[in-house]
C-alpha positions as CSV (number, residue, x, y, z in Angstrom):
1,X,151.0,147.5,-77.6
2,X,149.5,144.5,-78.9
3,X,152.6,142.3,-78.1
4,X,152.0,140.9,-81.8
5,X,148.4,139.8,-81.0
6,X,145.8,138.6,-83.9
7,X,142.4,139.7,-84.4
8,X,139.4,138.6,-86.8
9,X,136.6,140.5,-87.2
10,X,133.6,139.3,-88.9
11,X,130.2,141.5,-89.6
12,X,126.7,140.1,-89.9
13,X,123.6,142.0,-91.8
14,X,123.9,145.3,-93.6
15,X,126.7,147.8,-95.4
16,X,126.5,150.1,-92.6
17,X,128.0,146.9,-90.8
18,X,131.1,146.7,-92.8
19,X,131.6,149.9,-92.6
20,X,132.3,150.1,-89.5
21,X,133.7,146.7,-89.1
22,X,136.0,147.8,-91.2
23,X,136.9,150.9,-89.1
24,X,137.3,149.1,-86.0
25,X,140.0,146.8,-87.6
26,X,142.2,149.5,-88.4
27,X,141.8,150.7,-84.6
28,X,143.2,147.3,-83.8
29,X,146.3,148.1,-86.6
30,X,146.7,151.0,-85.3
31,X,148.2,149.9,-81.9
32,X,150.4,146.9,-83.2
33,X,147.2,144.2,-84.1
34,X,147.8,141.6,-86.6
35,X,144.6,141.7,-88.5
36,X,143.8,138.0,-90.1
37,X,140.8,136.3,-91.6
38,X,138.2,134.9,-89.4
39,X,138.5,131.4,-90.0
40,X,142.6,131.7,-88.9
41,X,143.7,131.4,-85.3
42,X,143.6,134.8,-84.0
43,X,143.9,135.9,-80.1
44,X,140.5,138.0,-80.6
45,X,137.3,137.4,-82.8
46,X,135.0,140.4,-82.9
47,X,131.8,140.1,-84.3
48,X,129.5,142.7,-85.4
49,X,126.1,141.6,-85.1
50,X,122.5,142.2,-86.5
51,X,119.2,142.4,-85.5
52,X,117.5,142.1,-89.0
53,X,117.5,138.9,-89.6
54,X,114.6,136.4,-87.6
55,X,118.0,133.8,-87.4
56,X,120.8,136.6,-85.8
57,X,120.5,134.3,-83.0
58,X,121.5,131.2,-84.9
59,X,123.6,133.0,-87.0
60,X,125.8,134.8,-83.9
61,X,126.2,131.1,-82.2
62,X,128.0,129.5,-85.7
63,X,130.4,132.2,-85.9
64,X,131.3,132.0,-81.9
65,X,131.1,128.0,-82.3
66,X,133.5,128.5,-85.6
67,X,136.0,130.7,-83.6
68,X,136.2,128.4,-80.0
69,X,137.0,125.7,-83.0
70,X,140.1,127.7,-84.3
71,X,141.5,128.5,-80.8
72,X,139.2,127.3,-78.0
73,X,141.4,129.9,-75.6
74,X,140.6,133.1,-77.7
75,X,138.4,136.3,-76.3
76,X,135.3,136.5,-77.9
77,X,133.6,140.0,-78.5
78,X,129.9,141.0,-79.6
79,X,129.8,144.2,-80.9
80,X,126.8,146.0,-83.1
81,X,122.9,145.9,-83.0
82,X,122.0,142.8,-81.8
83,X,124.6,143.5,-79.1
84,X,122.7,146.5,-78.0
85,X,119.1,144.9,-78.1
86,X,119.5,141.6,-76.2
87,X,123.4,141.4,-75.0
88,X,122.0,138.8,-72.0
89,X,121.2,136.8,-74.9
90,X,124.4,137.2,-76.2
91,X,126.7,137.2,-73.2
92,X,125.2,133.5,-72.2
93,X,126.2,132.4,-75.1
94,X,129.4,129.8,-74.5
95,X,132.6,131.1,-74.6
96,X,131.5,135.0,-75.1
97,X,133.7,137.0,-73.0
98,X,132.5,140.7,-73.6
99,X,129.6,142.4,-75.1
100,X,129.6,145.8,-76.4
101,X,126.3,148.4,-77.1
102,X,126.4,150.8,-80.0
103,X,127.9,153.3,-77.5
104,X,131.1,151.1,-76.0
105,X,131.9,149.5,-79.6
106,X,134.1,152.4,-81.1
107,X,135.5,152.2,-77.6
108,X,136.7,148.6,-78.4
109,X,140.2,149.0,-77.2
110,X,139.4,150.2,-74.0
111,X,138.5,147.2,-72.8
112,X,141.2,144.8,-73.8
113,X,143.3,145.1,-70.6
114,X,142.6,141.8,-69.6
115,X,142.1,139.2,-72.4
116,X,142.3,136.1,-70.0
117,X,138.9,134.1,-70.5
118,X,136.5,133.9,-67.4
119,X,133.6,131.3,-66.5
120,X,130.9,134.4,-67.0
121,X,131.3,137.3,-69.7
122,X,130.8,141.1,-69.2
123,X,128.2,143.4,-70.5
124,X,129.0,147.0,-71.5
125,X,126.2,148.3,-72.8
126,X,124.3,152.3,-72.8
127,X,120.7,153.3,-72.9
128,X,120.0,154.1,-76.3
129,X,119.4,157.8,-75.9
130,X,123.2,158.3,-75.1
131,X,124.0,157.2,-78.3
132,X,123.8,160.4,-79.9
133,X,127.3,161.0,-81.5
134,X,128.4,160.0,-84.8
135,X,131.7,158.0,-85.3
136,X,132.8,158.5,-89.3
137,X,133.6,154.9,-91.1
138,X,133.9,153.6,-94.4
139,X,135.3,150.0,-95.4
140,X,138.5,149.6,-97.2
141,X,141.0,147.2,-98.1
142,X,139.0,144.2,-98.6
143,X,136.4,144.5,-101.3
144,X,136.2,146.2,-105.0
145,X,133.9,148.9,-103.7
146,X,133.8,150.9,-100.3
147,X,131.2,151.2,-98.0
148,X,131.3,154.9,-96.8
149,X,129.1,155.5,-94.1
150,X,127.3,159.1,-94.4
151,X,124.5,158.9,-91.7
152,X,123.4,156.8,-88.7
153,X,119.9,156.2,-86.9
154,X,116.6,156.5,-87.4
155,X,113.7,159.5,-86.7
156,X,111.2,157.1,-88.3
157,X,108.6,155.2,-85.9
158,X,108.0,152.3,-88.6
159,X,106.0,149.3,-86.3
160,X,108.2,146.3,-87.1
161,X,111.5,148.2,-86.9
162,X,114.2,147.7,-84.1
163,X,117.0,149.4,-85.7
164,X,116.0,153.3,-83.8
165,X,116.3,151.4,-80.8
166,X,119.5,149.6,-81.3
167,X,121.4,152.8,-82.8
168,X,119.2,156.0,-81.5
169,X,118.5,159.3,-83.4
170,X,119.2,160.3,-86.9
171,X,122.4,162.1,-87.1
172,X,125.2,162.6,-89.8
173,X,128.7,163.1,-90.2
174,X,129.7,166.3,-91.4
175,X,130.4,167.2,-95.0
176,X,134.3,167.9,-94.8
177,X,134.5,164.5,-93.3
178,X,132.5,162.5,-95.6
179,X,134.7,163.8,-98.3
180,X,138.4,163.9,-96.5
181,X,137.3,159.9,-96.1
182,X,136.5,159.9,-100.0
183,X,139.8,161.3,-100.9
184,X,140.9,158.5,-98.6
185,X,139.4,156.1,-100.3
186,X,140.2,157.2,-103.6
187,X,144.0,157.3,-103.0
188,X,143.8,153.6,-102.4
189,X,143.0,152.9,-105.9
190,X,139.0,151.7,-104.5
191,X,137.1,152.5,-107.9
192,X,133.4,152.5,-106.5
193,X,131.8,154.2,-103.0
194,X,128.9,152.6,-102.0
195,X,127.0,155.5,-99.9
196,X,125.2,153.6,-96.9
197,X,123.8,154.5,-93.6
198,X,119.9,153.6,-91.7
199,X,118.4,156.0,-93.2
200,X,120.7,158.2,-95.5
201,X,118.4,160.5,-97.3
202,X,117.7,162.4,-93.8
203,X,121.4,163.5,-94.0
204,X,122.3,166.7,-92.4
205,X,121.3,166.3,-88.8
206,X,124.1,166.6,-86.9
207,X,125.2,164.7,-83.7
208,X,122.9,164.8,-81.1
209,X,119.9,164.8,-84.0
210,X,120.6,168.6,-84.6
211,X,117.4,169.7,-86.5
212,X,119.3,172.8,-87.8
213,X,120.5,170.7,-91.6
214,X,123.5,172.2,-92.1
215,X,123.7,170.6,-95.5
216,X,121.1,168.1,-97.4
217,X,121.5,165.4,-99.6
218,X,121.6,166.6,-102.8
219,X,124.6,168.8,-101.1
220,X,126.3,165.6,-100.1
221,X,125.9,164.1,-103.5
222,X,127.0,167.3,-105.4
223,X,130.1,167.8,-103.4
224,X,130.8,163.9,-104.0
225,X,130.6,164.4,-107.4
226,X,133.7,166.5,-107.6
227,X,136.4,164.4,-105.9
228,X,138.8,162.9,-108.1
229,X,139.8,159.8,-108.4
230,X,136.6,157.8,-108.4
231,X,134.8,156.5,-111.1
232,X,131.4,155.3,-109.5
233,X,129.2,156.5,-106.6
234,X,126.6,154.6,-105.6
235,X,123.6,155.5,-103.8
236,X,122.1,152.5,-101.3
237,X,118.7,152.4,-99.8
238,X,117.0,155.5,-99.8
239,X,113.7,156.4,-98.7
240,X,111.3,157.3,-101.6
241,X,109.4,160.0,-99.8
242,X,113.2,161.1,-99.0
243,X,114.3,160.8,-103.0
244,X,113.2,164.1,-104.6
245,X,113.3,164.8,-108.3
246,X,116.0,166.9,-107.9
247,X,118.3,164.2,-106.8
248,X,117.1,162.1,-109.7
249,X,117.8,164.8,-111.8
250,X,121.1,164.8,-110.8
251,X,122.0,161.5,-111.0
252,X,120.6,161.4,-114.8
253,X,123.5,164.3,-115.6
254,X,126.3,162.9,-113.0
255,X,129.7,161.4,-114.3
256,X,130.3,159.4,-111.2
257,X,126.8,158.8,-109.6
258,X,125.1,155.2,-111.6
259,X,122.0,154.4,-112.4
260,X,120.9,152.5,-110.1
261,X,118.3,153.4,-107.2
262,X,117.0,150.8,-104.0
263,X,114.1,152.2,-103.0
264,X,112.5,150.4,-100.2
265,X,108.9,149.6,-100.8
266,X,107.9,147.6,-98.3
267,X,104.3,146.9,-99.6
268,X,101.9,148.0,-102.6
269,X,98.9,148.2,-100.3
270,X,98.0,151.3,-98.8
271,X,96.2,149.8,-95.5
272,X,99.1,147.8,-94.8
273,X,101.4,150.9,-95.4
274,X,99.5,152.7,-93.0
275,X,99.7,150.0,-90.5
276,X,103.6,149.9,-91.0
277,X,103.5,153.7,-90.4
278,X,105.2,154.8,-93.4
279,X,105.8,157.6,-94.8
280,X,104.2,157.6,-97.9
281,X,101.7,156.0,-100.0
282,X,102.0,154.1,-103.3
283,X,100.7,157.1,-105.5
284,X,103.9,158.6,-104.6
285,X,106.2,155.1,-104.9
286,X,105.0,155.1,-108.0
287,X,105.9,158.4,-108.8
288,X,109.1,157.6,-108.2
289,X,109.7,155.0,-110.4
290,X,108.0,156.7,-113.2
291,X,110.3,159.8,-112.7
292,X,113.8,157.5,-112.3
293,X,112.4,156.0,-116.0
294,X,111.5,158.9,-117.2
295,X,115.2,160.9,-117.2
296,X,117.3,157.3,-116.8
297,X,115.7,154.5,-119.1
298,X,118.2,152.1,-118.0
299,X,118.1,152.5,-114.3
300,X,118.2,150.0,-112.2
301,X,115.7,150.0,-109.4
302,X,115.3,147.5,-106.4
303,X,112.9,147.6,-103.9
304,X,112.7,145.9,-100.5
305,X,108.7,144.1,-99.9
306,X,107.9,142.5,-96.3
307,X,105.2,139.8,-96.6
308,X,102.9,138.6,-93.9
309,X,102.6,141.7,-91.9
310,X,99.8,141.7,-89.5
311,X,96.7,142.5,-90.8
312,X,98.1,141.5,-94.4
313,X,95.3,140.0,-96.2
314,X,95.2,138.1,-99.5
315,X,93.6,140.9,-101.2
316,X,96.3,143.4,-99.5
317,X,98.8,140.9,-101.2
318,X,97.4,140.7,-104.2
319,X,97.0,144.4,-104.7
320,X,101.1,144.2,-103.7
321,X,101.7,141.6,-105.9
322,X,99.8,143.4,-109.1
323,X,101.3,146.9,-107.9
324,X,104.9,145.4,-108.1
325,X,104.3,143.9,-111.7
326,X,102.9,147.2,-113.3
327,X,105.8,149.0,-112.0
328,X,109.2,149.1,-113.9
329,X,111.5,147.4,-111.5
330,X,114.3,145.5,-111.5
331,X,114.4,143.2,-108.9
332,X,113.3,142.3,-105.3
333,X,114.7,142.3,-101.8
334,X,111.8,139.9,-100.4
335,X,111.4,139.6,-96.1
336,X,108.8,137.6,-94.5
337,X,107.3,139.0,-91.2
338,X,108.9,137.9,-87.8
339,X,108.2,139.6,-84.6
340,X,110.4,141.5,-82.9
341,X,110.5,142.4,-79.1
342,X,109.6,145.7,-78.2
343,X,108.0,146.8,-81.4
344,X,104.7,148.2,-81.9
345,X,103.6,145.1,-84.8
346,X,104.0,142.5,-81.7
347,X,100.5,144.0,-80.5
348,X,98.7,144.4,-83.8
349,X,95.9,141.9,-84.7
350,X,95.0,139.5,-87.7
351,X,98.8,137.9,-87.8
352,X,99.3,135.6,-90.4
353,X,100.3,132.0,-90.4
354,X,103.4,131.5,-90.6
355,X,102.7,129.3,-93.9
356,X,100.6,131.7,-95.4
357,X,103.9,134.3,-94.8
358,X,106.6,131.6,-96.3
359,X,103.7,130.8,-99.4
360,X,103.2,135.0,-100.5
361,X,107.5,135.0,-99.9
362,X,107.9,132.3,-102.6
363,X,105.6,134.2,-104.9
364,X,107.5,137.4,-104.5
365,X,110.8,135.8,-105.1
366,X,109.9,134.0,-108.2
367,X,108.4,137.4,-109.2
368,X,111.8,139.0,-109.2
369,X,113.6,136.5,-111.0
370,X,111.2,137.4,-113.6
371,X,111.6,141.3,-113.0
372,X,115.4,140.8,-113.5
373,X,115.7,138.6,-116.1
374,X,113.3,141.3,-118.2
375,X,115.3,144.4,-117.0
376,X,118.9,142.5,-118.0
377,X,117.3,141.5,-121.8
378,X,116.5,144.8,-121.9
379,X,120.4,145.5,-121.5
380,X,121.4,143.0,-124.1
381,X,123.4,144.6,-126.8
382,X,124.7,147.6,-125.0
383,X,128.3,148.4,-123.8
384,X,128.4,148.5,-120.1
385,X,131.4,149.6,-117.8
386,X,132.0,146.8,-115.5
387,X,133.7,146.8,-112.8
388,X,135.3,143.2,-112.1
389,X,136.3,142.0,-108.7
390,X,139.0,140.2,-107.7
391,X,138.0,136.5,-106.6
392,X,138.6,133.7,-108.9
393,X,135.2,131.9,-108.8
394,X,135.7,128.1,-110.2
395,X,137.3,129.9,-113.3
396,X,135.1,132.6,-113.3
397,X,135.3,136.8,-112.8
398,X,132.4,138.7,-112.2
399,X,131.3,142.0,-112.1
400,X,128.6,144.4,-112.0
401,X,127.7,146.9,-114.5
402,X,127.2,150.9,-113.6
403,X,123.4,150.1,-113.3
404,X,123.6,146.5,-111.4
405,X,123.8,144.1,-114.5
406,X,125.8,141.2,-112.5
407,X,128.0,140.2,-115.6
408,X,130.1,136.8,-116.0
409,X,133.7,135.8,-117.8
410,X,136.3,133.8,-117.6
411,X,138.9,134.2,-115.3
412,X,141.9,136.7,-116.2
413,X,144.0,138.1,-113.1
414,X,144.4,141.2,-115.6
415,X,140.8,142.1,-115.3
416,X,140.2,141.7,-111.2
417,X,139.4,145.1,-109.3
418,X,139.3,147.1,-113.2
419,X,136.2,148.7,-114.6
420,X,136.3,147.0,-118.2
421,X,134.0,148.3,-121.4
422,X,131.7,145.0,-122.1
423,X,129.2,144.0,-124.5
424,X,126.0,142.1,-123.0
425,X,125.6,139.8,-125.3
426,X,123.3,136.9,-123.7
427,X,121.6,135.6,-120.6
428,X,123.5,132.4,-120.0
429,X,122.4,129.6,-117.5
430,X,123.1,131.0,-114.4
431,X,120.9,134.0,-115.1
432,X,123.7,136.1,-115.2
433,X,124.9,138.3,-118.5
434,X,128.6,137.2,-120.8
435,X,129.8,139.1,-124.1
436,X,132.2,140.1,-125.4
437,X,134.6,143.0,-124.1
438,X,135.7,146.5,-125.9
439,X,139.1,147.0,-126.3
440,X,140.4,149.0,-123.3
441,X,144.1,149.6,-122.4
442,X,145.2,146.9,-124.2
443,X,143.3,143.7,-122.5
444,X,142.1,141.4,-124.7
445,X,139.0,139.2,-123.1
446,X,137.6,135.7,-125.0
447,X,134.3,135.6,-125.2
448,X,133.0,132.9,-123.2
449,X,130.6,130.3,-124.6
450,X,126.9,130.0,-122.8
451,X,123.9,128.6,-123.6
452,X,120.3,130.3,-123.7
453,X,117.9,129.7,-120.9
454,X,116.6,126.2,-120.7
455,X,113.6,127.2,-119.1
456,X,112.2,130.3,-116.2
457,X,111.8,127.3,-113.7
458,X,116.0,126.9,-114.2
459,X,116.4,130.4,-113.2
460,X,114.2,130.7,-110.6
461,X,115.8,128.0,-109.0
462,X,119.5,129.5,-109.7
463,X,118.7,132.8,-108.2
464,X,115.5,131.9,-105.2
C-alpha cells in the first residue's frame, strides 16, 4: 500500500499522452495513491514526455525544476517518448530519480520499492522492437471530453519522424475493449470521445503488428456508433490516404460521429512529399477535401503543414502556400522543420535557414487565421450543439461546437460540462463566435455583448 502517499502526473505533447497519463494515475489509485495536481506537494511527480516538440528538452527541465520547488525531497519519474529516445538526456537531468521506456512505463509500480532519492538516477528502458504489446487507455475524470486510445505505433517510414522509434510497430487494441472502455466512459457522464492513437486509421493490427486485420476502421467507427450514452465521437488525426470515402460517408449519416476531420497534410508540394516519404500525393489530399465538402458542407477540416523541410524551396512553398488557399479548409496546425537524431531528414541536402523556416512559418500561421475566420462566418446564423466545459475563464465559458466552432459566453455554473443548443451570431474580438442560446431544459443564457472585428491584423495577433 501507498501508506497515504501523493502523486502528480503531468503529460507533455499529444492526446495519445493523456490517454495514457491518465491510465497510469488510476494504477496509482488503485493501490492506495492520493492523486493531486502537479503544482501541489506530492511524494511522486510523473511526467510523460514528448519528442515532438524542437523544445521537449526545455520543456521536461521546467516541469522537474517546478516539482524540486514544491517538495525538493520528492521522486521524480520520466515516463513516455522522449523517455525512450534520449533517457541519458533525461536521467542527468537534476533531481531525476527514474526513467522509464515505452516498455517499463505501464509497469510503473513496479518500481516504486524504494522512493528514497539517490545522487545518480536509474534508467529502465527496452529496445524498441520489444515494444510490441498494446496496453488499452483512455483519459477520464479531468476534462469535458475523453481521450480513448484505439491504436499505437507506426508502420510508416516518414524521414523526419521519431515517433516508430520511440513507440515500435503499429498495433491495436481489440474491438471488445475499445468499446467495454466506451461504456466506461459513458457511465461517467463524459459527453464526447475523442478517438486518438499514432496512426489510428491503420487500426486492426493486433499486438505484435498482426498483419491478419481482424477488424478495420470503419468497423471500429460503426460499432462506436451504437453505444449508448454518448453524444459525440470524434475522430483525431487521420491519415488521408488512410480516410476512404466510405468512412466519410459514414460520418455524413452518423448520430454521434461530428463533422470535423484533421487530416495531416504536411506539404502541398509533391517533391517535398516525396522527400518526406509519404504516402500520397496532393491529387489525392485534395480528393479528400473535396469529398468531406461534398457529403458534409459544414465540416471542419484541419491539416497539419511542416515548413523548411530540407530541400523545401520557395517555389515548393509557394506551390504549398497556393495549394492550401484553393482548398476548403478550416484551419492550420503549422510546424517548422527541426532535426531529429537518428532520422533519415538529418542526411538530406539543401536545409534551409533557419530564418527562412521561422519567415514561411509566420506566413502559414497568419494564413490560418484567415482560413478560420472564413470557415466560422460561414457558421454564422446557424444553431450549433455546444458542448461547454467546465473552467471559469475571467467570467467566461467556452465550448466547441460539433464541427470545432470554439464558441464564447458568459459564465454560468449551470452550463459547464452540458452540450447546449446555440445560435452563432458574431465573430467578436477574440476571434471566437457568442449568440445567443436555444432554449434547452430550462437554462436560460444572456446574450453576451461583443464588438465586430477591428481589423484581420487584431486577430492574427489574438490567435498566432
Amino acid at each position: 500500500m501507498s501508506q497515504n502517499h501523493k502523486v502528480a502526473l503531468t503529460t507533455l505533447g499529444c492526446k495519445l499522452n493523456y490517454s495514457e497519463t491518465s491510465t497510469i494515475s488510476r494504477q496509482f489509485e488503485d493501490i492506495g495513491y492520493s492523486v493531486v495536481k502537479f503544482d501541489q506537494f506530492s511524494d511522486i511527480y510523473v511526467i510523460n514526455t514528448c519528442s515532438v516538440t524542437e523544445n521537449a528538452d526545455k520543456q521536461f527541465k521546467s516541469y522537474v525544476s517546478k516539482a524540486l520547488k514544491l517538495n525538493p525531497e520528492a521522486f521524480l519519474i520520466a515516463i513516455g517518448c522522449y523517455a525512450q529516445l534520449k533517457p541519458e538526456e533525461l536521467v542527468k537531468v537534476n533531481g531525476v530519480d527514474l526513467v522509464l521506456g515505452s516498455k517499463e512505463k505501464f509497469k510503473i509500480l513496479d518500481y516504486l520499492n524504494d522512493l528514497k532519492k539517490n545522487q545518480n538516477g536509474s534508467i529502465h528502458s527496452c529496445e524498441i522492437n520489444e515494444t510490441n504489446f498494446y496496453k488499452s487507455s483512455y483519459s477520464i475524470g479531468d476534462r469535458t471530453r475523453s481521450f480513448l486510445k484505439v491504436q499505437d505505433g507506426c508502420d510508416y517510414k516518414c524521414t523526419y519522424c521519431t515517433i516508430p522509434l520511440a513507440r515500435g510497430i503499429s498495433r491495436s487494441d481489440k474491438l471488445h475493449n475499445i468499446i467495454n472502455a466506451a461504456k466506461s466512459i459513458s457511465n461517467s457522464g463524459v459527453k464526447e470521445i475523442v478517438l486518438t492513437g499514432v496512426n489510428i486509421g491503420d487500426y486492426g493490427k493486433g499486438e505484435f503488428g498482426n498483419k491478419n486485420h481482424e477488424n478495420t476502421f470503419l468497423d471500429l467507427v460503426s460499432a462506436l456508433d451504437e453505444v449508448t450514452g454518448i453524444s459525440r465521437i470524434r475522430i483525431s488525426s487521420i491519415e488521408p490516404n488512410l480516410l476512404s470515402n466510405a468512412i466519410i460517408d459514414f460520418v455524413s449519416t452518423s448520430n454521434k460521429f461530428v463533422p470535423h476531420f484533421h487530416i495531416p497534410m504536411q506539404s502541398g508540394s509533391d517533391s517535398v512529399l516525396k522527400l518526406m516519404k509519404r504516402r500520397y500525393l496532393t491529387k489525392l489530399y485534395k480528393n479528400r477535401v473535396e469529398h468531406v465538402k461534398k457529403v458534409i458542407p459544414n465540416a471542419c477540416i484541419g491539416a497539419d503543414v511542416i515548413v523548411g523541410f530540407p530541400g523545401e524551396s520557395e517555389e515548393d512553398f509557394l506551390e504549398t502556400y497556393n495549394f492550401i488557399k484553393r482548398l476548403n479548409l478550416s484551419y492550420l496546425h503549422v510546424f517548422t522543420y527541426s532535426e531529429r537524431d537518428n532520422t533519415e531528414a538529418v542526411n538530406l541536402k539543401n536545409i534551409v535557414p533557419k530564418k527562412i523556416r521561422s519567415k514561411r512559418s509566420k506566413l502559414l500561421r497568419s494564413l490560418s487565421v484567415q482560413l478560420k475566420r472564413k470557415f466560422y462566418k460561414t457558421q454564422l446564423g446557424s444553431i450549433k450543439d455546444v458542448l461547454f466545459e467546465s473552467e471559469n475563464r475571467n467570467g467566461f465559458i467556452y465550448g466547441f461546437s460539433n464541427n470545432y466552432v470554439r464558441v464564447k459566453s458568459n459564465w454560468r455554473n449551470d452550463l459547464a460540462d452540458k452540450i447546449i443548443s446555440f445560435k452563432l451570431e458574431e465573430i467578436d474580438n477574440d476571434g471566437l463566435v457568442v449568440g445567443k442560446k436555444i432554449r434547452f431544459k430550462n437554462y436560460n443564457l444572456t446574450p453576451i455583448g461583443s464588438n465586430s472585428l477591428n481589423s484581420l491584423f487584431f486577430l492574427m495577433n489574438f490567435l498566432t
